[in-house]
N, C-alpha and C positions, 0 to 999 in steps of 0.2 A: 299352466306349465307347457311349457316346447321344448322340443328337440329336435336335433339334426342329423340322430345318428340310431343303428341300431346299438340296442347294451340289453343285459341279461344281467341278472346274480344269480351265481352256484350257491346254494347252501356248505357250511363247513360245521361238519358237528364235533361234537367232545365227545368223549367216550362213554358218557354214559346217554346219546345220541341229544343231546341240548344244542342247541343252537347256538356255537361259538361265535359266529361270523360269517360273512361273505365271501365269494369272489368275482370280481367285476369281469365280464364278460362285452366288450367293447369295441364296435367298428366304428371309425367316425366317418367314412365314406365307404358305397358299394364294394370299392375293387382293393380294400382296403385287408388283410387277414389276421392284422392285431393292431394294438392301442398307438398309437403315435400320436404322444401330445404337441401341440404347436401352442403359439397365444391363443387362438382364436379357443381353443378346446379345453382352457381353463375353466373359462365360465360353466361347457355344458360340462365338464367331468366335474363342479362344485353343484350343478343344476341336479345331473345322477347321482349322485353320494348321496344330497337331502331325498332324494325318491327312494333309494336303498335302505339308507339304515333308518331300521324301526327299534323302538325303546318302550316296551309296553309300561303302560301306567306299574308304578309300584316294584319294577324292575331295577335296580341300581347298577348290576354290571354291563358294561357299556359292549355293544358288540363293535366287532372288527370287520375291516373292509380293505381286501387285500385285490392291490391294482399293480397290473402290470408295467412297468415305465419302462420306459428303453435307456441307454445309455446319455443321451444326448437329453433326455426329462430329468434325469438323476443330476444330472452336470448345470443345467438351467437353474437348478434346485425347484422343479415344478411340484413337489409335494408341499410345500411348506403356503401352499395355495390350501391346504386341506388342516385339518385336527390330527395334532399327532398322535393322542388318546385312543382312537380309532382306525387310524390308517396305518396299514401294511404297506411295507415300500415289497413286492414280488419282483426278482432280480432275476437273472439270467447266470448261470454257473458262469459264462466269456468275461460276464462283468470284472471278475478277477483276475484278468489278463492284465489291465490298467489300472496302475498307480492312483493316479488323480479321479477315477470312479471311486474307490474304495477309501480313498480321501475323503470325498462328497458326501459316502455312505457313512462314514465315521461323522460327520461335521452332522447329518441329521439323525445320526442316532443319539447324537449329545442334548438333544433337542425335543427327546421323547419318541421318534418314530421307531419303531421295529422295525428288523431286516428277515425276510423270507426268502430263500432260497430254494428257487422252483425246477423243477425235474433233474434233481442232484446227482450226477452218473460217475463220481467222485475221480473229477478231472484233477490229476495233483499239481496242474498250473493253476488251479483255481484254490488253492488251501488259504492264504489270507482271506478269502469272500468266507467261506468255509466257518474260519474261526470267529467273524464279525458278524454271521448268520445266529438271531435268535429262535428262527424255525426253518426246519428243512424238508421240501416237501419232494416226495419220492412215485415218481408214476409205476404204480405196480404193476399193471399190465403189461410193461412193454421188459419189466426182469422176469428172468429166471430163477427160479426160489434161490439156488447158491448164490449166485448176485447180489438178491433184494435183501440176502442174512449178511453181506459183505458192508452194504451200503448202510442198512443199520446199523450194526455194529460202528463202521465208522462215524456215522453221521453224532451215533449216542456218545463215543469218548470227546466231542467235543461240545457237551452237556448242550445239544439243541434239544428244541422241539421236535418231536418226529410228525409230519403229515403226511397221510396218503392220498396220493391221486388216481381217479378211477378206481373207486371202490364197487363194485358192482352188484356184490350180492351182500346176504347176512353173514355166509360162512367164508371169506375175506375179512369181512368186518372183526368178525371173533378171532379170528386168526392174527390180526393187525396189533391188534388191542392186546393180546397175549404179549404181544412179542417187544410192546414197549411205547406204541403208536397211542397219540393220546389226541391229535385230528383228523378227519376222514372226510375227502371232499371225493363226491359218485353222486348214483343212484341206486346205489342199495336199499336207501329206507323207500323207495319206489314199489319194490319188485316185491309181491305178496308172496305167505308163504301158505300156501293154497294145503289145509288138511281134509281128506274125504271125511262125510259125514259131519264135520260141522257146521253147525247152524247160530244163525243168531239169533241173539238174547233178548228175552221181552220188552227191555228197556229200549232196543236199539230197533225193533220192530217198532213200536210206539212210536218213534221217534220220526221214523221213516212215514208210518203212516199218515203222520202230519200235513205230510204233502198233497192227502188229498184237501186238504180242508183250505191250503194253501191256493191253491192252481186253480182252484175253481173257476169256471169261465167269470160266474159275477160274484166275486167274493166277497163275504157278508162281515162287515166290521164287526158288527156285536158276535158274531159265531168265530173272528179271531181273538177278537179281546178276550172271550170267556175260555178259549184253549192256554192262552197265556197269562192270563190269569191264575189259573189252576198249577201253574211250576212260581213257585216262588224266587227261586236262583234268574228262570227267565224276568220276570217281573221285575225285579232288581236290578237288572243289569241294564233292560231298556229302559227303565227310567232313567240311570244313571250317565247312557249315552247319549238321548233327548236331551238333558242339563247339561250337557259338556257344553265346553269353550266352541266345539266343531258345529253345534250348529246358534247360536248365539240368539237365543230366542229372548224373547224380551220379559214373559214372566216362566216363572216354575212351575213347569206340568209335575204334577202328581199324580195322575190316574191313566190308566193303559190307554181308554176309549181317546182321550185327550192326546199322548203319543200318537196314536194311529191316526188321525188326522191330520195333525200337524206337520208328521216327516213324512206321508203318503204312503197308500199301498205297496208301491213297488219297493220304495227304502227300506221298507218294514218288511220288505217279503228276502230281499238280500241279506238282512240283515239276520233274520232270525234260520235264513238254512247257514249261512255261518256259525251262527250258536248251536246248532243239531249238528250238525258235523262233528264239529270238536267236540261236544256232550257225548257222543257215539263210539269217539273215535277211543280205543283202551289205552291204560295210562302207558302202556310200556310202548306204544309207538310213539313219535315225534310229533311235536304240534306243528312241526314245516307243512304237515299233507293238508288237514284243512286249509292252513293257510296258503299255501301251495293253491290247494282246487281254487279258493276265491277267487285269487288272482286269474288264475285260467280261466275263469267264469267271465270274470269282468273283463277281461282283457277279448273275449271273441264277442264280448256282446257290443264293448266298445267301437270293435273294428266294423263291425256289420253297420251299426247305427251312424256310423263317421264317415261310410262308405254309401248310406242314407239306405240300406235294404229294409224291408218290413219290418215295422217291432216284432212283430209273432217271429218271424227270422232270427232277430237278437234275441227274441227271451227264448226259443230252444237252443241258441248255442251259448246259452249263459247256464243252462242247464247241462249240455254236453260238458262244459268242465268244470260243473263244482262238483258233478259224478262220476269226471274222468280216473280220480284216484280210489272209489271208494273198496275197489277190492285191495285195492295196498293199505287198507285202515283197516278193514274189517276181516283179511283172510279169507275171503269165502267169493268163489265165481260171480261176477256180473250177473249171470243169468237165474244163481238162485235169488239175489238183492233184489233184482227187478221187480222180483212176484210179490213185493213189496210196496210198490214204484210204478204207480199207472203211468207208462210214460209213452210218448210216438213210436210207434217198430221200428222206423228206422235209426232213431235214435238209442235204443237199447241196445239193436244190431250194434253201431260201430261201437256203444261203451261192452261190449260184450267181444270185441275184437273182430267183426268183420268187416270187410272195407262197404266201404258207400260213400254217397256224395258227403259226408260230416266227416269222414275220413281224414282229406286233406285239412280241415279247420283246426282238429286235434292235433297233426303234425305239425298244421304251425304251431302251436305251441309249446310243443312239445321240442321244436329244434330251437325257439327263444330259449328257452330255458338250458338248453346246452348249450350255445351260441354256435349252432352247424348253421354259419350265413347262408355257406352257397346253398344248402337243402333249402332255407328258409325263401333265398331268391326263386328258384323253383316256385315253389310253392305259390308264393303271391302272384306270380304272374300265372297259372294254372288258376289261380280263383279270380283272376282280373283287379286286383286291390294297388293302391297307391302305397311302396314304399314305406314313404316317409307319414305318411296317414298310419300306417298299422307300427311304426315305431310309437308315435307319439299314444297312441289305444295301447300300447303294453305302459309305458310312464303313464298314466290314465291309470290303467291298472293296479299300478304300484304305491300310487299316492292314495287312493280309494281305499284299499286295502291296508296300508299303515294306519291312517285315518280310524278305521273299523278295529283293527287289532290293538290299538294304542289305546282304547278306553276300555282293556283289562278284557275281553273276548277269548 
């Protein structure tokens, strides 16, 4: 897979914080500060759609992937390049200044796409976009509480969807969800809710402890197989990914020691902090944060190895982000997790929030993931990295991690 561009997806949850959908987050050139599709930008916005949307094994409702077009995409008819099933046409309030947009918008909504209507400040030259709009998303940040109860109310007698954008914390989110909001696109499921004195739980202690048996400088096959052996749900699961369609082996492994030779230490070592993660992570948080960390995992060990630095280099910054979230999963300070977590000081340091040189590695990620280009342009040239090299390690990223999540993880 290639690309030529940076992109990002925002998670967008449901209210009861599920995984509704996406948001594409989209520059196709440097100096570029949103989506403008041309011909040439069909193919890579069909290229990012298939690296975005994941469908876990056994899942039937289909997620959504909501892109920005402009007026002049809308009028091309450049959606009808994508699954309508899926795809969110994200509009602009101006759009309903113009007849023959709203024309366009009527002609692909007949066609199965949804209409989203994004940061709604409830312009009354914009009321036909308004009434053609199946969801309406609202940046709460930038109203004032009498506003934000004006705009819903509005937005609700015209039986939309309500979305919220920039949701930031938990106590937003409950407040949202009260009030009639049934999408929520932030980082609120990011931001821990740190309570004194608690500790965690022997399972997730165990769990954690694994990593020494993992990391070992020369790690002993039969002393993994016999840890994995011992959990039945693990055992299960990697068998069942060894047999998949993803790696195409020619007969059927049935025995752990057999797996671990055949998809290699390192696969097996990705693989299985994927499954500790989410096994750790409590049911009432999101499973975006494991899957989230992998991604960041893979995505700086990608960039390092692409950019040809040390393995020992890529495999501690593949660790810096699959332990970037772990206090927003588990509530409890970096620094008491750690005592868990034989891990480098300097590395603990920055997952414990002090700067140092893995600093800037985690901000990249951390600005993909909100699509802040110009922090992200910063950034790459302060670590001396190619661009278009570290676009193509986040798609790397994304397909890696769908791959992993889609055989039911």
């Amino acid at each position: 897979m290639y690309v030529d561009t940076f992109f990002a997806r925002q998670p967008i949850f449901d209210a009861d914080k599920n995984i509704w959908g996406y948001a594409l987050l989209y520059r196709h050139s440097s100096d570029a500060t949103q989506a403008r599709f041309d011909d040439k930008d069909i193919a890579t916005l069909t290229v990012i759609s298939n690296a975005i949307m994941n469908l876990p094994k056994g899942e039937e409702r289909i997620k959504k992937l909501c892109i920005n077009f402009t007026e002049e995409s809308i009028l091309r008819r450049v959606p009808r390049t994508l699954p309508a099933s899926s795809t969110i046409l994200l509009v602009e309030e101006s759009f309903g200044h113009r007849a023959e947009v709203l024309a366009t918008l009527g002609e692909l909504k007949a066609l199965g796409f949804q209409v989203a209507l994004n940061d709604f400040t409830g312009d009354p030259e914009a009321q036909g976009l308004l009434e053609l709009a199946d969801i309406v998303f609202i940046d709460i940040l930038s109203k004032e509480v009498p506003r934000l109860k004006e705009l819903t109310i509005l937005a609700q007698s015209h039986h939309a969807v309500l979305g919220a954008k920039r949701v930031e914390d938990i106590r937003q989110f409950e407040f949202l969800r009260k009030v009639g909001y049934t999408l929520f696109q932030g980082f609120f499921f990011e931001k821990p809710v740190i309570v004194p004195g608690r500790k965690l739980t022997s399972n997730q202690i165990s769990r954690l402890m694994l990593f020494k048996v993992l990391e070992k400088e020369n790690p002993d096959f039969a002393e993994i197989a016999r840890v994995i052996e011992t959990d039945v749900s693990i055992s299960y699961r990697l068998l069942a990914l060894t047999n998949s369609a993803n790696f195409s082996l020619s007969r059927k492994v049935d025995s752990i020691r057999q797996a671990l030779v055949l998809l290699g230490m390192k696969q097996i070592k990705s693989w299985l902090w994927l499954i500790f993660l989410t096994d750790i992570t409590p049911k009432h948080k999101t499973s975006e944060l494991p899957y989230l960390s992998a991604i960041r995992a893979k995505f700086l060990e990608r960039t390092a190895l692409n950019h040809d630095l040390p393995i020992a280099k890529a495999d501690l910054l593949y660790l810096l982000g699959l332990f970037s979230l772990l206090e927003a999963m588990l509530d409890v300070p970096f620094k008491e997790i750690s005592k868990n977590l034989p891990l480098d000081d300097d590395l603990t340091a920055a997952l414990s929030g002090e700067t140092n040189g893995y600093t800037p590695w985690l901000n990249m990620a951390r600005y993909f993931e909100r699509g802040e280009w110009d922090n992200i342009d910063g950034v790459i040239t302060s670590l001396d990295l190619d661009p278009m090299t570290v676009a193509n390690s986040y798609a790397e990223a994304l397909t890696w991690a769908k791959t992993i999540q889609g055989e039911g993880i």
